[in-house]
C-alpha positions in Angstrom: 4.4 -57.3 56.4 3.0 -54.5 54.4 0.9 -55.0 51.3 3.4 -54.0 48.7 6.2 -56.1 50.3 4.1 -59.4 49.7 3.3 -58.4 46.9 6.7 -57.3 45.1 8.4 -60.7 44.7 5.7 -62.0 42.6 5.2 -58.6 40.1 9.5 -58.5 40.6 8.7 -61.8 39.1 6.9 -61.3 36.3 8.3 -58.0 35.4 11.9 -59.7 34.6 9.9 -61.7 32.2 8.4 -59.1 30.1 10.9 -56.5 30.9 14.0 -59.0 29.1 11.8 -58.6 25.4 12.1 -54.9 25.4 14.3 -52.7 24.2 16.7 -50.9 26.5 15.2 -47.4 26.3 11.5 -49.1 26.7 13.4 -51.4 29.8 14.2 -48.2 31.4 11.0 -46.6 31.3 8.9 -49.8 31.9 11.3 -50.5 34.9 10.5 -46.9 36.2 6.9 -47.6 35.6 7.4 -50.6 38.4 9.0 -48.8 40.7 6.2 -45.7 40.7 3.3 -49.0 40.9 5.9 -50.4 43.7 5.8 -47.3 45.7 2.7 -46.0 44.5 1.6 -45.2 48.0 5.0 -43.0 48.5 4.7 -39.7 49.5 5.6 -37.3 46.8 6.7 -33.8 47.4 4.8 -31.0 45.4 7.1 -27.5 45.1 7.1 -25.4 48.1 7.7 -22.1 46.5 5.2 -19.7 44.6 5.5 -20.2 41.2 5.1 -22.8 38.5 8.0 -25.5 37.6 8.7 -25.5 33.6 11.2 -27.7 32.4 13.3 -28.1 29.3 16.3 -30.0 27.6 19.2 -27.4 26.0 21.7 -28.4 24.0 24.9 -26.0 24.7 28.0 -25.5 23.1 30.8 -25.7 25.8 33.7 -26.1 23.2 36.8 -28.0 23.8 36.5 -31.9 23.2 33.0 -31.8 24.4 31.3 -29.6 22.5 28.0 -29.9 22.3 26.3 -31.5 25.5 23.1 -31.7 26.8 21.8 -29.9 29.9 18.2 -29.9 31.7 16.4 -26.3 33.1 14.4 -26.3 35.7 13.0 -22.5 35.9 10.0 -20.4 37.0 7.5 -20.8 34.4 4.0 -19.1 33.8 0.8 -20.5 35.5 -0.1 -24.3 34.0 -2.2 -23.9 31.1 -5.8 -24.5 31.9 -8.3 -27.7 30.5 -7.2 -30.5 28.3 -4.1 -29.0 26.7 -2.5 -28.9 30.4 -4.2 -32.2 31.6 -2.5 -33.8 28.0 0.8 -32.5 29.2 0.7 -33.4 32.6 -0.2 -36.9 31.4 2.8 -37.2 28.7 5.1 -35.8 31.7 3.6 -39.1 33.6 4.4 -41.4 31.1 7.6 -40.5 30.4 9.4 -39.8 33.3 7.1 -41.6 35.9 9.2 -41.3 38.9 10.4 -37.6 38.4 9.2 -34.7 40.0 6.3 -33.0 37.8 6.6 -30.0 36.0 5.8 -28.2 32.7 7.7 -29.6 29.9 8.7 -26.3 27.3 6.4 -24.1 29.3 6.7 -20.2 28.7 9.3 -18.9 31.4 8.1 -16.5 33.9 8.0 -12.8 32.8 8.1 -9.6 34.6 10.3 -10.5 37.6 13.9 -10.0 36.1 16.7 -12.1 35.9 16.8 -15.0 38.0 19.4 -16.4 39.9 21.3 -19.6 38.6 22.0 -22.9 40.3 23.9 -25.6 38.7 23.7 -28.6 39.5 26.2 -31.4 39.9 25.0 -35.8 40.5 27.2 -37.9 42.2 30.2 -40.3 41.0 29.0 -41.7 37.2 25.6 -40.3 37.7 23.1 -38.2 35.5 21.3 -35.0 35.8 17.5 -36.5 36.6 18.7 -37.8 40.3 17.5 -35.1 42.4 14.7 -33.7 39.9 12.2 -33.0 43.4 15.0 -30.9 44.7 15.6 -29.2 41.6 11.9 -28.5 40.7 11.4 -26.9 44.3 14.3 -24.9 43.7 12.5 -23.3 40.4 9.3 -22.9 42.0 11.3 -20.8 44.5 12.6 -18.4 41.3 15.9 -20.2 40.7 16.8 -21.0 37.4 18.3 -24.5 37.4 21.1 -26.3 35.0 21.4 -29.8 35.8 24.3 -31.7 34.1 25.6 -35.1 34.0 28.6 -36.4 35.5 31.3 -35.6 33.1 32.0 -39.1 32.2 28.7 -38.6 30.2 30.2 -36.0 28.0 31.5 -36.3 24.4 35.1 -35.5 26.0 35.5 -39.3 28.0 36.4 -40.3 24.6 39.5 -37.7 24.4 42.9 -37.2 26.4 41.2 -37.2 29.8 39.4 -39.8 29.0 41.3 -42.2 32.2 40.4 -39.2 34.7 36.9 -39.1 34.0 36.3 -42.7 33.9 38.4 -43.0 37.6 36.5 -44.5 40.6 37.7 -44.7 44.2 39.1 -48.7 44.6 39.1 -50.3 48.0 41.0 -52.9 46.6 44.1 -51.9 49.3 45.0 -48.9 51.1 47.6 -47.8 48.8 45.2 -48.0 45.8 43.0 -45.9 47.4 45.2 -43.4 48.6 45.7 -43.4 44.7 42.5 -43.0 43.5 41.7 -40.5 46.3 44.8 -38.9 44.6 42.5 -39.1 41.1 39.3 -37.9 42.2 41.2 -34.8 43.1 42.0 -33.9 39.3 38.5 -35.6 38.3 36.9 -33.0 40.5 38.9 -30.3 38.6 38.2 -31.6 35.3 34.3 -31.7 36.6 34.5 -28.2 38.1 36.4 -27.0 34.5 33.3 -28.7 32.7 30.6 -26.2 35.2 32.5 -23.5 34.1 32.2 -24.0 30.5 28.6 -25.1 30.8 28.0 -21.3 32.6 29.5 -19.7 29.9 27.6 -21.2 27.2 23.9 -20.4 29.0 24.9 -16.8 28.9 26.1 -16.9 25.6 22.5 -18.5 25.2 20.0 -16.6 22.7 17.1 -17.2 24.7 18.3 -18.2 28.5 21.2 -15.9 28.5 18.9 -13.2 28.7 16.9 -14.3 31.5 19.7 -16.0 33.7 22.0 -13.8 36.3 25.7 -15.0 36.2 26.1 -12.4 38.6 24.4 -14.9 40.9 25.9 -17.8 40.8 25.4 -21.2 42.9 26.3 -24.7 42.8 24.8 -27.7 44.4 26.2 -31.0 44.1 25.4 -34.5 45.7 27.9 -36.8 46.7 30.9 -36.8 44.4 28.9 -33.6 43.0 29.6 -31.6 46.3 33.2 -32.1 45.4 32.8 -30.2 42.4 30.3 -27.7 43.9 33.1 -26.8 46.4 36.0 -26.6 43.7 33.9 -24.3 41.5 33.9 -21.9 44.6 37.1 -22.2 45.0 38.1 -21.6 41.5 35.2 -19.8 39.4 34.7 -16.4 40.7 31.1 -15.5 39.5 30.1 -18.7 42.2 28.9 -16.9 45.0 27.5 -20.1 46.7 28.2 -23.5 47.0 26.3 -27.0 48.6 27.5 -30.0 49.5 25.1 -32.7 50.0 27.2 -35.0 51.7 30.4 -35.4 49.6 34.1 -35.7 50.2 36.2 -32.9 48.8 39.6 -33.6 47.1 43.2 -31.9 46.7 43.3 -28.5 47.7 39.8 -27.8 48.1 39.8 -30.3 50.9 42.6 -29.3 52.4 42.0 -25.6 52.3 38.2 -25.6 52.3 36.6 -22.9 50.4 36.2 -19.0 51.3 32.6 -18.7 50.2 29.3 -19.1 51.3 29.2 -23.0 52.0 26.3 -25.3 53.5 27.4 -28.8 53.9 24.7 -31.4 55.2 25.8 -34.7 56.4 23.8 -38.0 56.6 24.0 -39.2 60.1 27.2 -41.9 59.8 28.9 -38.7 59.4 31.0 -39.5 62.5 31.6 -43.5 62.0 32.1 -45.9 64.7 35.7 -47.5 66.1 34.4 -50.4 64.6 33.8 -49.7 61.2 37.0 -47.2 61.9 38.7 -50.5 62.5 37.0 -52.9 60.6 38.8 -55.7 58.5 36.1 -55.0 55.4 38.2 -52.6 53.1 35.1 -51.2 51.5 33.8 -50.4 55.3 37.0 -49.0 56.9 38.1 -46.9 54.1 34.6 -45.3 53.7 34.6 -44.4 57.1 37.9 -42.9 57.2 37.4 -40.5 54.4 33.7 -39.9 55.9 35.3 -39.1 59.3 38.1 -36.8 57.5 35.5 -35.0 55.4 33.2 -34.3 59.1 36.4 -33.4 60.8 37.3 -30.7 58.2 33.9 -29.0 58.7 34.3 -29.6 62.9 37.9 -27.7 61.9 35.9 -25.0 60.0 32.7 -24.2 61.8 33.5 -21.2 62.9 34.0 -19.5 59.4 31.6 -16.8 58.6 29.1 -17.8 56.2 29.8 -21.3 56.6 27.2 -24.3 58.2 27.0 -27.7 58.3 24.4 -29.8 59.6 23.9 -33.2 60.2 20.7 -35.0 59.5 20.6 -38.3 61.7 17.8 -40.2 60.1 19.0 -39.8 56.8 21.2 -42.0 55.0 23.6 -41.3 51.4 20.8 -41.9 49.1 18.5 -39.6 51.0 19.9 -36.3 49.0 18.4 -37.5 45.9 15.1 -38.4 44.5 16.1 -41.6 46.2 14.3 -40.5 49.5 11.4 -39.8 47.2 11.0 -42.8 44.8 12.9 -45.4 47.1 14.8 -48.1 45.2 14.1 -51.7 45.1 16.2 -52.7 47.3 14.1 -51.2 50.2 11.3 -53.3 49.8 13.4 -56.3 51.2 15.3 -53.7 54.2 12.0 -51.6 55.4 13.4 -48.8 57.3 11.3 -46.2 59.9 11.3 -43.0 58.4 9.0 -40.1 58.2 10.2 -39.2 54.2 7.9 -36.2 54.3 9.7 -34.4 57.4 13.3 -35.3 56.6 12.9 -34.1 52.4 10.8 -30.8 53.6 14.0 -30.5 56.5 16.7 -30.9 53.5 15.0 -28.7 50.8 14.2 -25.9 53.7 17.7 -25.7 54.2 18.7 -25.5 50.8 16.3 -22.8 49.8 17.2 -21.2 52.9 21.1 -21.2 51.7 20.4 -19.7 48.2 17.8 -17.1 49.7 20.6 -15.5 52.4 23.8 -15.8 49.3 21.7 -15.6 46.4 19.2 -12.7 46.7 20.9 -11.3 50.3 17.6 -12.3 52.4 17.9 -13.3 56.0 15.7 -16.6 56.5 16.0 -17.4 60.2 16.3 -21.1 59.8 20.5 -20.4 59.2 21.2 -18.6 62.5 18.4 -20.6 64.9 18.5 -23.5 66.2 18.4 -26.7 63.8 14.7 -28.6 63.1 13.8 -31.7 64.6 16.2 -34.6 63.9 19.4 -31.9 62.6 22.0 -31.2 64.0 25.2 -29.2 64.0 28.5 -30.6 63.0 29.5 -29.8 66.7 26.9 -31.1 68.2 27.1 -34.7 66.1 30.7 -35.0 66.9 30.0 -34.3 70.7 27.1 -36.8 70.6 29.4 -39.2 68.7 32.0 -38.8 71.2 29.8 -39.6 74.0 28.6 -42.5 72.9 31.7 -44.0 72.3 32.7 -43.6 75.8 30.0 -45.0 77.2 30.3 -47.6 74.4 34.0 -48.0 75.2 
């Protein structure tokens, strides 16, 4: 047993102690704070691109029942500023957000290279913007200009009509309710795809970022429930000339039809479930699998689209396309798992970059069109691999 595993059920220990007098926004920092100390000896990743990471909060005006909502940039910001002012910076950065990827809070955004391309970025199914901050911040340092939002159910507009589609979950609770509520996802994904929309509009309306984004090129990147909405603003804004999925279902139409832009979905490796948990009397596990297996068999269906890839990565897991793979939640400390976290985020993020560069900017990275890294594979190849082993499991 590893050092920090004997140690985290005593400091788990004393921690809910002093943690239960604190307020909730001092909880949630504090309870960061443990998990960094936790994983301390976690390896985190620094930006693989060539500029510096700046990051900012911007409030934006997106009308409707929302109205003003808060977004995060991550963007390509000038060199760190040198001696005690940067070092103060860094350190406040620290503090606050302990377990988020670093970068330059307010720092002056890059000049002389144009305007930059624009990601948004969509977290999974109740989640908020901060998820995937190590993915985003690479993403800037490669000379994208990020928006991160929250899931809509975050938004000023839960409390108005729609409030019931926002708040919708998918219920195992029988197979009819979750045909339903596979049903509801579909309009939530619309509503969440209508909410991107707004939320591009209002940075180029933007004094100072509508100047330096390009709306001419567009992508979205979503994890999760997020890569539902990534696909349906393909399908239905046309300045998105890119979309990610990082390993979502898709809804209604979208999943139905799929979507006629660029598209890069990667899978975790259950992306082709077993007959047993096909089969199994668990709702939660059966169900899951079955809109899993649909989602993989809708890509198998599409692969030979132009433009179109999807790769699975068989180490991973769900959680391992967010910060998740990073910071690892507490919950691992009692299931240790083999895994090399350094090859399998610097596998996902080359892959992403690689996406944006060939839609985004109309380069031709090689990684698309060769064969896939160590440990990825193509949707074809999964399935065929999954097939195999049933048979020989059958």
């Amino acid at each position: 047993m590893s050092r920090r595993l004997w140690l985290a059920g005593p400091l788990a220990a004393v921690a809910t102690t002093g943690l239960a007098a604190l307020s909730p926004g001092a909880r949630d920092i504090a309870k960061e704070h443990l998990r960094a100390l936790l994983f301390h000896a976690a390896w985190r990743p620094e930006p693989t691109g060539r500029h510096s990471v700046g990051f900012t909060t911007l409030t934006l005006d997106v009308g409707g029942a929302d109205g003003r909502i808060a977004v995060d940039l991550w963007y390509p910001a000038e060199p760190a500023v040198p001696g005690w002012a940067g070092r103060l910076d860094r350190a406040e950065a620290a503090i606050a957000r302990p377990t988020l990827a670093r970068a330059q809070r307010d720092a002056t955004p890059l000049v002389g290279e144009g305007r930059a391309p624009v990601i948004l970025f969509q977290p999974s199914w109740f989640s908020q913007r901060r998820e995937s901050s190590y993915m985003l911040a690479n993403l800037a340092s490669h000379g994208f200009i990020v928006v991160a939002a929250d899931d809509l159910v975050h938004y000023p507009g839960a409390r108005g009509p729609d409030a019931a589609v926002r708040a919708v979950g998918l219920d195992y609770a029988s197979d009819a309710a979750f045909r339903l509520s596979v049903d509801a996802a579909a309009a939530r994904s619309r509503a969440a795809a209508g909410l991107g929309s707004s939320i591009l509009d209002a940075v180029g309306a933007d004094a100072a970022w509508g100047a330096r984004a390009d709306l001419s090129r567009v992508g979205i990147l979503g994890f999760s429930f997020g890569g539902a909405v990534a696909a349906d603003m393909a399908r239905r804004d046309a300045r998105v000339g890119a979309a990610i999925n990082l390993d979502g279902s898709t809804f209604g139409e979208t999943g139905q039809r799929g979507v006629e832009r660029p598209y890069l979905a990667l899978f975790s490796g259950g992306a082709f479930p077993s007959a047993g948990e096909l089969s199994s009397p668990d709702p939660v596990i059966r169900l899951d699998a079955g809109l899993t297996l649909l989602e993989s068999d809708r890509q198998v269906a599409r692969a030979d689209r132009p433009d179109q890839w999807c790769f699975v990565f068989e180490d991973a897991t769900h959680l391992d396309f967010c910060d998740r793979l990073v910071m690892p939640p507490f919950s691992t400390l009692r299931e240790p798992r083999a895994l090399d976290r350094r090859r399998l985020w610097g596998a996902i993020n080359a892959y992403v970059v690689a996406f944006f560069d060939h839609t985004l900017r109309e380069d031709e990275p090689p990684l698309l069109r060769s064969a896939p890294l160590s440990g990825v594979r193509t949707v074809l190849e999964a399935r065929a691999l999954a097939t195999s082993m049933a048979a020989v499991a059958g």
